[in-house]
Structures are given as structure tokens and as C-alpha cells.
N, C-alpha and C positions, 0 to 999 in steps of 0.2 A: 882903917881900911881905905885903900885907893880908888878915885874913880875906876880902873880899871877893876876892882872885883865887884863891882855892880852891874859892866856890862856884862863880865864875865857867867856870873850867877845868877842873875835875876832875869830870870824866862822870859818876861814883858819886854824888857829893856833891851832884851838880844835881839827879839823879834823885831822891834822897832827899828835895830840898826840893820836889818837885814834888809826889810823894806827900803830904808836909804841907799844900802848899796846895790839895790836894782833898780831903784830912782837914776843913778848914777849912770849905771850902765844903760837904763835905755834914755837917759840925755844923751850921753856919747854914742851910740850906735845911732841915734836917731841923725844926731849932728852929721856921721859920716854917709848915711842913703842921700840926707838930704846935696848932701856936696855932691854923692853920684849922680844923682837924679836931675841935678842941675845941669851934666854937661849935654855934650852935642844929642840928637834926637838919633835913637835905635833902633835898629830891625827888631823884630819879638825873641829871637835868638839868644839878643844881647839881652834882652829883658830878662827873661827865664834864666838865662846864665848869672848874670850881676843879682839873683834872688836864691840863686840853689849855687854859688859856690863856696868853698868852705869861706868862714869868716863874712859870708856873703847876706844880705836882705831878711833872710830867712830870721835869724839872729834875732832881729825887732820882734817880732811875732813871740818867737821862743819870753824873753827878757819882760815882755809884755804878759803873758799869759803866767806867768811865776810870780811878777808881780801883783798879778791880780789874788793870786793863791796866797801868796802870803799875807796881805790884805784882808783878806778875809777871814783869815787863821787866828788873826789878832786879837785879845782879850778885852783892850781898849782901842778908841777911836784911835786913827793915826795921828802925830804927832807931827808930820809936815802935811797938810789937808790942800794946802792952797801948791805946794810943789807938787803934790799925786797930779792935780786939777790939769797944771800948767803943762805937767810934762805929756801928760794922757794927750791933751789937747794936741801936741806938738805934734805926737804918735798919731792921732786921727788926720793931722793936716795932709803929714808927710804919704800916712798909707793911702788916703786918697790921691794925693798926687802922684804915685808911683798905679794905681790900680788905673787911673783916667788918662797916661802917659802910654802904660800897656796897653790899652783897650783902640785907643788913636792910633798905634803903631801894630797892630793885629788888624785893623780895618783899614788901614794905609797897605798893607800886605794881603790885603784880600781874605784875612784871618786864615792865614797859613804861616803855621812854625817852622821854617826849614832846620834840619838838622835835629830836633829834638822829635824822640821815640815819644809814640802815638799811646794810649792808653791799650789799643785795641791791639798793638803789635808786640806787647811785653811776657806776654806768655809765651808765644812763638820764641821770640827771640831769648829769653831768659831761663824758660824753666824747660819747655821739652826739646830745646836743640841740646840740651847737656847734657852729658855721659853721667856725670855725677847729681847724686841725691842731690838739688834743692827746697828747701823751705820758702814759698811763694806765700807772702800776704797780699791781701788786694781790701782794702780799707776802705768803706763808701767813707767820703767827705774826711779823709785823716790829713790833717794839713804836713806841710814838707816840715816845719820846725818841731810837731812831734814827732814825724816818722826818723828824725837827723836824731832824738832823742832816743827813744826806744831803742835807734841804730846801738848807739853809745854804749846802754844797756847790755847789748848782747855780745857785742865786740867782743868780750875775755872770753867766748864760750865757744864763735863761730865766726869765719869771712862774713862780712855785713856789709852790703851795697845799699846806696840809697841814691836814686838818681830821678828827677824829675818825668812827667812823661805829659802831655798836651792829652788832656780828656773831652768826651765825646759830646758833643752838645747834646741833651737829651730830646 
């Protein structure tokens, strides 16, 4: 029998390559926020936008959050321990620097979004200006890379939008 029917069959051994290739993926999407995040300084606009567009920010979170699932899922200890560590690491450096880039460029703006629908104007705008039936979810604390996933989920069944919206300071 060939290495390949061991990755193939042997449940452990799947799982562990599964783990690697979301290693992979959030090395590579990490590599590309940080390249964004490194250029010229942005209005909040561009922030929100370069985080909710497709292929967009969101993505690290998503890639991040599946990793940790499958991680966990695991029968034995993982099998790159010090690549989990490094990459995680890399993922906190970045999502800070992306969260303290935003927060500087929202209080350079007088913490005003221009252009991006408000939390408190979605309903208005979305469900009762329309002629046609809507299905309206409103999710306390559901972050954009599950709602972009759930989207996913329902696509074969229904039109599915998913669009960012600036929430209210409590």
C-alpha cells in the first residue's frame, strides 16, 4: 500500500493534513492583509471596505476560526505544534495591527464612517421599504466571516446579501 492510502483512510492522518492546509491558508491570507495594511494610511470607509470585500480581511478570521475547529477535533496532539504557535502568532500581530490602524483612522475622522449603512438604518432601508417578502436576521455580536458563511449556506435556496453596517456604541 502507498503513502497515499494512509492519508487517504486513516481518519487521524486526514485530520492532521487538514489542519496543514488551513495552516497554509491562513499563512497566505495573512501574508496578503499584512501587505494591505502596510500601504498608504485610510479613511474608515476604506477600512471597512478592504475587510468585508469578497476575497477581502474577513477571510483571516473565517481561515482562523476553522482552524481552531479543527484543532480541536483532533484525536491526537497536533503534529506541527510550533507552526500552530508561529502562525497564530502572526494572525494576532496582524489582527492588531489592522484593529489599532482602524480605531486611529475612526478617531482621525471624528469616528464617523462615511458611506457605510449604520446598524440603526438597516431595517428601514432593507426590509420594510421592499415590496417583496424579506427574511431579516439581526445577530447580537455575529462577526462578518460567519454571517459571509451562513450566506454561503443559503445561497442554493434564496438571494443572500451580506453587507457590513457601522454599530452603535452602546
Amino acid at each position: 500500500r502507498g503513502s497515499s492510502f494512509w492519508v487517504d483512510h486513516d481518519l487521524s492522518r486526514k485530520a492532521q493534513w487538514a489542519v496543514c492546509g488551513r495552516l497554509v491558508a491562513l499563512s497566505t491570507k495573512m501574508a496578503q492583509v499584512e501587505k494591505e495594511i502596510n500601504g498608504s494610511a485610510r479613511a474608515p470607509v476604506a477600512w471597512v471596505e478592504a475587510y468585508a470585500k469578497p476575497g477581502g480581511w474577513w477571510e483571516a478570521d473565517q481561515i482562523q476560526r476553522q482552524l481552531g475547529t479543527l484543532i480541536a477535533r483532533l484525536d491526537e496532539e497536533p503534529e506541527l505544534t510550533a507552526a500552530i504557535i508561529l502562525i497564530r502568532q502572526k494572525y494576532e500581530t496582524v489582527i492588531q495591527r489592522m484593529a489599532s490602524g482602524f480605531t486611529a483612522s475612526l478617531q482621525q475622522a471624528g469616528w464617523q464612517v462615511a458611506d457605510i449603512s449604520t446598524q440603526t438604518s438597516i431595517y428601514a432601508q432593507h426590509v420594510s421599504a421592499g415590496g417583496t417578502p424579506v427574511a431579516y436576521f439581526l445577530v447580537d455580536a455575529m462577526r462578518y466571516e460567519m454571517a459571509q458563511e451562513f450566506a454561503q449556506q443559503l445561497e442554493s435556496s434564496a438571494a443572500v446579501q451580506v453587507q457590513p453596517a457601522i454599530g452603535a456604541i452602546p
